[in-house]
C-alpha positions in Angstrom: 13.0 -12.6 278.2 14.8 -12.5 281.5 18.6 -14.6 281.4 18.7 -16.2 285.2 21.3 -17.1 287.2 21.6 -20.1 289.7 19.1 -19.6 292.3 17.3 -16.6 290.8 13.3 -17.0 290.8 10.5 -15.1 288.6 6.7 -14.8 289.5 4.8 -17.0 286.9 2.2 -14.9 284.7 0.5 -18.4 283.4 -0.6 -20.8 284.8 0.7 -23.5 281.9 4.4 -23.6 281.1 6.0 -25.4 279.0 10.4 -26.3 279.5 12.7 -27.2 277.0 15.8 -28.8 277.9 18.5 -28.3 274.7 22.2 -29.2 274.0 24.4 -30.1 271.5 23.7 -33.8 272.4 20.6 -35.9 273.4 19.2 -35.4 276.5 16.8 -37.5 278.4 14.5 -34.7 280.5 11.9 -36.0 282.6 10.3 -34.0 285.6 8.8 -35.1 289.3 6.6 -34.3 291.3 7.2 -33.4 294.8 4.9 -33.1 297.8 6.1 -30.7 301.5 8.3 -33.3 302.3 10.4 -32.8 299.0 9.5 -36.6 298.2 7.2 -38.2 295.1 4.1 -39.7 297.0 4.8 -42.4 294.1 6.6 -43.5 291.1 3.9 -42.0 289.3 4.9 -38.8 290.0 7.9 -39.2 287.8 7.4 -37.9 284.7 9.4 -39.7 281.6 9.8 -40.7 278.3 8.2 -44.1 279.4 5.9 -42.5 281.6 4.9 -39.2 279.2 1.6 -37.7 281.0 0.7 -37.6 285.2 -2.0 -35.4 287.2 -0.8 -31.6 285.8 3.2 -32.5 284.3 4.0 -33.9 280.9 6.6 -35.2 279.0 7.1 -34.7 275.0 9.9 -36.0 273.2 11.7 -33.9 270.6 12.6 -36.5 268.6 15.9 -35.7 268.2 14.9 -32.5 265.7 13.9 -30.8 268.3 14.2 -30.2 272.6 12.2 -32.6 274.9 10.2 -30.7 277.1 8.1 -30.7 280.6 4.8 -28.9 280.5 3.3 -27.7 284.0 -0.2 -27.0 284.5 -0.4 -25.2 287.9 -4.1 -25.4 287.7 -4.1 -29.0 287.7 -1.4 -30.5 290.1 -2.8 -32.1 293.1 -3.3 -31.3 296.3 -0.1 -31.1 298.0 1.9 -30.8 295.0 4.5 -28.0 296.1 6.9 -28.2 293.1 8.1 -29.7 290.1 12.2 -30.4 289.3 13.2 -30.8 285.6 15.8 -33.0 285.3 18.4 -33.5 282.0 20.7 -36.3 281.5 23.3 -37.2 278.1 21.1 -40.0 276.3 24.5 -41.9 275.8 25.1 -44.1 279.0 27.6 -42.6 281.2 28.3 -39.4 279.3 29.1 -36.2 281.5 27.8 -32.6 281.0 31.8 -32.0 280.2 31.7 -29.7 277.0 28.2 -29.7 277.1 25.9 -26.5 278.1 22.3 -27.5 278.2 20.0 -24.5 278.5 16.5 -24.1 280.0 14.3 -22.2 278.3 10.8 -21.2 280.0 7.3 -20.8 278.0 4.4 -19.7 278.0 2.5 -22.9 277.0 -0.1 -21.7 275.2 1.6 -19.1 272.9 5.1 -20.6 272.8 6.2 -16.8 274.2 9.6 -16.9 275.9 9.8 -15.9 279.8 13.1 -16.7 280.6 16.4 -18.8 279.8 19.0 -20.2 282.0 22.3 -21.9 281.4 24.0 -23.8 284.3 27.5 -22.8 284.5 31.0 -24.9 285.2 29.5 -28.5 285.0 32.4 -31.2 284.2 31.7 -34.4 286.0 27.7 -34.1 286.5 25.9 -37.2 284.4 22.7 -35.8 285.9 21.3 -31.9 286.3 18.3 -30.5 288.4 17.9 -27.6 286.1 14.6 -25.6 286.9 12.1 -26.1 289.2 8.7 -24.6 288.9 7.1 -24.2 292.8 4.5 -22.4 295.0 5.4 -20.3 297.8 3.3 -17.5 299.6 0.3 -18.8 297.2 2.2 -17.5 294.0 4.0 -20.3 291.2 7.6 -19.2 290.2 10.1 -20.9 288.3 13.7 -20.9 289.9 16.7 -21.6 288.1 18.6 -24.2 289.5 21.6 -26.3 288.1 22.7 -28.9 290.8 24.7 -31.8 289.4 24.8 -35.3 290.1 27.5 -37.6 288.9 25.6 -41.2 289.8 22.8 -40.2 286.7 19.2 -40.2 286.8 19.0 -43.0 289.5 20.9 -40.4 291.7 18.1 -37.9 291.4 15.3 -40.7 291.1 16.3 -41.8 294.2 17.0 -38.5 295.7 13.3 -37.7 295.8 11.9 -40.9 296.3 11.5 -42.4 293.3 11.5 -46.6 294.1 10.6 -49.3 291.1 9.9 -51.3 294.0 6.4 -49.6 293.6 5.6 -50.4 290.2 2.1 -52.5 290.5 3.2 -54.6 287.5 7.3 -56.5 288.9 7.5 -55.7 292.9 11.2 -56.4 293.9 12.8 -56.4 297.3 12.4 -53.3 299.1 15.5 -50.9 298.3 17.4 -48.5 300.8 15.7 -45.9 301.7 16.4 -42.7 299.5 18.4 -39.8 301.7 16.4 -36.8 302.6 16.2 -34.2 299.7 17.4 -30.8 299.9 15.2 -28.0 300.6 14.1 -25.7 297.7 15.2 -22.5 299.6 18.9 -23.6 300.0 20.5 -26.7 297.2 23.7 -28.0 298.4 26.9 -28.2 296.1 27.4 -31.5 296.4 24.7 -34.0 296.9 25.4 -37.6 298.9 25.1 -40.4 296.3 22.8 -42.6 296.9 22.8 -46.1 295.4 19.7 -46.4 292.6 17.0 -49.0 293.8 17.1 -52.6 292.9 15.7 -53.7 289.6 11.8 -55.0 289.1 12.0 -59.2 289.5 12.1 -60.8 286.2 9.1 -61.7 284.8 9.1 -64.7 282.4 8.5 -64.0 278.8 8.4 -66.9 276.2 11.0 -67.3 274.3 12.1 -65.1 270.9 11.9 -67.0 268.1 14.9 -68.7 265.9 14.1 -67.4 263.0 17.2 -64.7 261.7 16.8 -61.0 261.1 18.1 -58.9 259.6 20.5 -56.4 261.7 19.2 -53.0 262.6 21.7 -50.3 262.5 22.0 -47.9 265.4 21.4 -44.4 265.0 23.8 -42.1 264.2 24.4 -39.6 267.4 21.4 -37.1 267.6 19.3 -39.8 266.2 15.3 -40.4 267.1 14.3 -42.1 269.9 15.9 -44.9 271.5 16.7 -47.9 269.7 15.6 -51.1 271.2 14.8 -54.6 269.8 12.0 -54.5 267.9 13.2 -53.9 264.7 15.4 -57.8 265.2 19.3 -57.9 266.1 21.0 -54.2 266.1 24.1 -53.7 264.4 26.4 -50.9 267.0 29.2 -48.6 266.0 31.5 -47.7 268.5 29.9 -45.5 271.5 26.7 -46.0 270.4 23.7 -47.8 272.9 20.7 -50.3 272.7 18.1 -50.2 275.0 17.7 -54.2 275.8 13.8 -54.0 275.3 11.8 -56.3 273.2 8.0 -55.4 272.4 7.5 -53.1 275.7 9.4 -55.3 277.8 12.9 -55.5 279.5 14.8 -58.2 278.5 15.7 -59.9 282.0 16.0 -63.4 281.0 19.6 -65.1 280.4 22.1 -63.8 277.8 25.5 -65.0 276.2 28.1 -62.4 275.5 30.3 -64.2 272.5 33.5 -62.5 271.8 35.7 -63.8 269.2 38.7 -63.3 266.8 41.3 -64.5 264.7 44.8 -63.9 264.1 45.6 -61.7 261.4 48.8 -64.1 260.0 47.9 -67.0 258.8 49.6 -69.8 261.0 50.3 -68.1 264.3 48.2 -68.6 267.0 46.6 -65.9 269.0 45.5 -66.7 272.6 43.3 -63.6 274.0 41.7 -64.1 277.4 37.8 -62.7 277.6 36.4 -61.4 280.6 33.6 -59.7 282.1 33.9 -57.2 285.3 30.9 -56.3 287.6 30.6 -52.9 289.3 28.4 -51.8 291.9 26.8 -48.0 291.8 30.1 -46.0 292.8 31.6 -47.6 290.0 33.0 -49.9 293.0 34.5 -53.1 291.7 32.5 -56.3 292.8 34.2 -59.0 291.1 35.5 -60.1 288.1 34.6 -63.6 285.8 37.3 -65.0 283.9 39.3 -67.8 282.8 40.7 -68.4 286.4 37.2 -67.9 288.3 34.6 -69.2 285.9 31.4 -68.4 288.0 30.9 -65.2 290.2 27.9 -63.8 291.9 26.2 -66.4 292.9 26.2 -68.5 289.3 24.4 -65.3 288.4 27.7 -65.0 285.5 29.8 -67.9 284.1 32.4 -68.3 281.2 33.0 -71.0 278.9 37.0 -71.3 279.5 39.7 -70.3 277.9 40.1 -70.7 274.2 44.2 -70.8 273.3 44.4 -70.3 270.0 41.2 -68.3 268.5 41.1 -70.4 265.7 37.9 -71.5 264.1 34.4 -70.1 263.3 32.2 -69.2 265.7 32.8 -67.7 269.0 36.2 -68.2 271.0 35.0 -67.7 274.6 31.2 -67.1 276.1 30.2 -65.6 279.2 26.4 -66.4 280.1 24.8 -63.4 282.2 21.4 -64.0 283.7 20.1 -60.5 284.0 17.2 -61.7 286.2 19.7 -63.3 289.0 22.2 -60.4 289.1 22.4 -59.4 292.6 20.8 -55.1 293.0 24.3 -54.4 293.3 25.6 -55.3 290.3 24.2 -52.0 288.4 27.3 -52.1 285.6 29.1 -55.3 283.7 32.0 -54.0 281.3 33.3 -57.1 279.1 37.1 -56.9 278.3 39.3 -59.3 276.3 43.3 -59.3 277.2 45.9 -61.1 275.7 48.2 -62.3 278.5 51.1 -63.6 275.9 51.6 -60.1 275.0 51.0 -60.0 271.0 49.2 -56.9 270.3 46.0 -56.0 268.9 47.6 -55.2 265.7 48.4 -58.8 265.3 44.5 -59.4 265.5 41.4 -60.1 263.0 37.5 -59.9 263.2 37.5 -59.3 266.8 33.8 -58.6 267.5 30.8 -59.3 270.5 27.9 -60.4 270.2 24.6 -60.5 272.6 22.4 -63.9 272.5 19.6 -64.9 273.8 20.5 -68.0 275.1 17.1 -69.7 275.3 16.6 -69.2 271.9 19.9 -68.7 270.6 19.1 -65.8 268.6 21.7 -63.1 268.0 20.6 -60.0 269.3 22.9 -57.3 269.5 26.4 -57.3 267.5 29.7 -54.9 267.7 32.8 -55.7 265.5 36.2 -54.0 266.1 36.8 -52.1 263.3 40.3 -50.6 264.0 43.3 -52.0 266.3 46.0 -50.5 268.3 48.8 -52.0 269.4 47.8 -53.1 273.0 47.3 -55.9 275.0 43.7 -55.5 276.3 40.5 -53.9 274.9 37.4 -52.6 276.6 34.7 -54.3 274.4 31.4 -53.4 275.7 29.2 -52.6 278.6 25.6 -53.4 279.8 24.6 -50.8 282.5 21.5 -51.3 284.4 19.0 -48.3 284.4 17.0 -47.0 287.3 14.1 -47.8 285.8 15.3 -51.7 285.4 16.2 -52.1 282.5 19.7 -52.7 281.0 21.2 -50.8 278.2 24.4 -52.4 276.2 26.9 -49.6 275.0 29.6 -50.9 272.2 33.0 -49.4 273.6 36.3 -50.4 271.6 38.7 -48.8 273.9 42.5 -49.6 273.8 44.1 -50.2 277.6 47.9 -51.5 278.0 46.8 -54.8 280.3 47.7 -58.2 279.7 45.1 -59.5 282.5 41.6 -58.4 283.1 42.9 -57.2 286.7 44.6 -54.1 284.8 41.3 -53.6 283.5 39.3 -52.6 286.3 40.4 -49.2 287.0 39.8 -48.2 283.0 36.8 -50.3 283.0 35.0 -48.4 285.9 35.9 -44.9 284.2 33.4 -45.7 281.1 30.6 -46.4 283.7 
């Protein structure tokens, strides 16, 4: 077994090969397919745990026991298929590579025999890797260690080679930017532009999930199987963990409520917390923010309910209402925040929770409740992050911040993007 090194390359002796991507956390791997030009001829050249199997590459998932991996069949790539990048990212939304040493190991597909390893060195703020690449040159296939970060995710490398949703047959949206040239394979550069991801597929319209109640779903523990999603009915989160907001195949695109409520924790004194919502675009740029003061931003696209002055009685104290289908392609991150301008202090709070609705049905869909309390003046609640791919994924946060008005949040907010 040969240990590379960035940019070291070794002659392949088979023509199958099968990478695994490992680390002490979940990893998303997926791998593309890339033409001369460095580009996908199409989105189904990307490779995926939604897209498993394309002409010669495929994906298998590890299930959590085990490494996800990218097998390459030399023998039956295209025409004009030069190379093939494996890409890593943390499963958990907005995670770095910080702490975190993913390694590459290279086999021989058939017999599971080791050819090489490779560990990228000194990553810290990368959310995104280029690890290996398997490619032809001189008329010979040869893997090439690699390890080029990007800190804007997967849609920073999707887009990168020319991966745009805006070509899936199925939703067509507008036409996104145009992706920036990709690097060539003989020379990586240390820092790649940033491209913004592509805008999401137009919502299609899906009937309406029924009213009937289920029960709650737990999330899985870290290093859990799979994705959860919403099939199982409404998902109970722990702090950090992440929901995939995708119901029977389908990406829930249709209009939401986020319900955030509390109560005071003496009996008799009144507790007046202010709950917001703030909308970032791709460079964790702040667009606007939706509150008690400006009830409707982006278009209508987000409203609240008001404000609610003393958080007494049951059911939720404020509600903003997010239609995920009308939120403009530059809205790619929402993080929902609750502030008490008055100044009393977390500690002074009960049963502060969120919850996701569908707000057709009114079914209750995703839940977090604040377990613990510091004494603060503004929490970070939760976020819903739009992925490249479309869809949006809702991450429970529960993050302390001294701010008595959602303007102090902003800064904090964009760092868990």
């Amino acid at each position: 077994m040969t240990a590379m090194t960035p940019g070291s390359n070794l002659p392949l002796n088979t023509v199958r090969v099968t990478v695994d991507v490992a680390a002490p956390v979940r990893l998303d791997v997926s791998g593309l397919l890339l033409a001369a030009d460095g580009k996908v001829r199409s989105d189904a050249d990307f490779i995926f745990y939604n897209q498993p199997s394309g002409p010669g590459v495929s994906y298998r998932s590890g299930g959590g026991a085990a490494p996800d991996s990218i097998t390459v069949d030399t023998g039956a790539l295209p025409p004009g298929i030069e190379r093939i990048v494996v890409t890593a990212s943390p499963d958990a939304a907005g995670q770095t590579f910080q702490g975190i040493e993913p390694t590459a190991t290279v086999r021989h597909a058939e017999t599971g025999a080791v050819i090489a390893s490779f560990t990228p060195p000194q990553l810290g703020s990368e959310t995104a890797l280029v690890v290996v690449e398997v490619y032809q040159r001189g008329g010979v296939w040869k893997v090439r260690a690699v390890g080029q970060g990007y800190a804007n995710g997967l849609a920073g490398i999707a887009t990168d080679f020319g991966v745009s949703v805006d070509e899936e047959p199925t939703a067509p949206p507008a036409a996104a930017p145009q992706a920036p040239a990709a690097p060539s394979p003989s020379s990586w550069p240390s820092a790649p532009a940033a491209p913004a991801p592509p805008a999401p597929p137009a919502a299609p319209s899906f009937p309406a999930a029924p009213p009937a109640a289920a029960p709650a779903a737990p999330a899985p523990a870290a290093g859990g199987t799979g994705k959860i999603n919403l099939d199982k009915g409404r998902v109970s989160l722990q702090k950090n963990q992440t929901v995939s907001l995708v119901k029977n195949g389908r990406p829930l695109l249709s209009q939401v409520k986020m319900g955030l409520g509390w109560e005071p924790a003496f009996r008799g004194r009144d507790i007046d917390l202010d709950a917001s919502v703030i909308a970032y675009g791709p460079q964790r740029n702040h667009i606007d923010s939706c509150y008690f003061g400006k009830l409707s931003i982006l278009g209508g696209a987000i409203k609240h309910s008001g404000d609610n002055l003393t958080g007494e009685g049951a059911g939720d104290d404020e509600v903003i209402v997010v239609d995920l289908g009308r939120l403009p392609a530059e809205a790619t991150g929402l993080v929902f925040t609750v502030n008490s301008f008055s100044g009393q202090k977390f500690s002074e709070v009960a049963k502060a929770y969120c919850r996701l609705i569908d707000a057709a049905s009114g079914e209750e869909l995703v839940r977090f409740d604040l377990t613990g309390a510091e004494p603060q003046t503004g929490v970070m609640m939760a976020k819903l992050i739009r992925q490249f791919s479309g869809e949006w994924e809702m991450t429970a946060i529960g993050e302390f911040v001294k701010s008595r008005t959602v303007r102090g949040m902003v800064k904090p907010g964009s760092q868990t993007l």
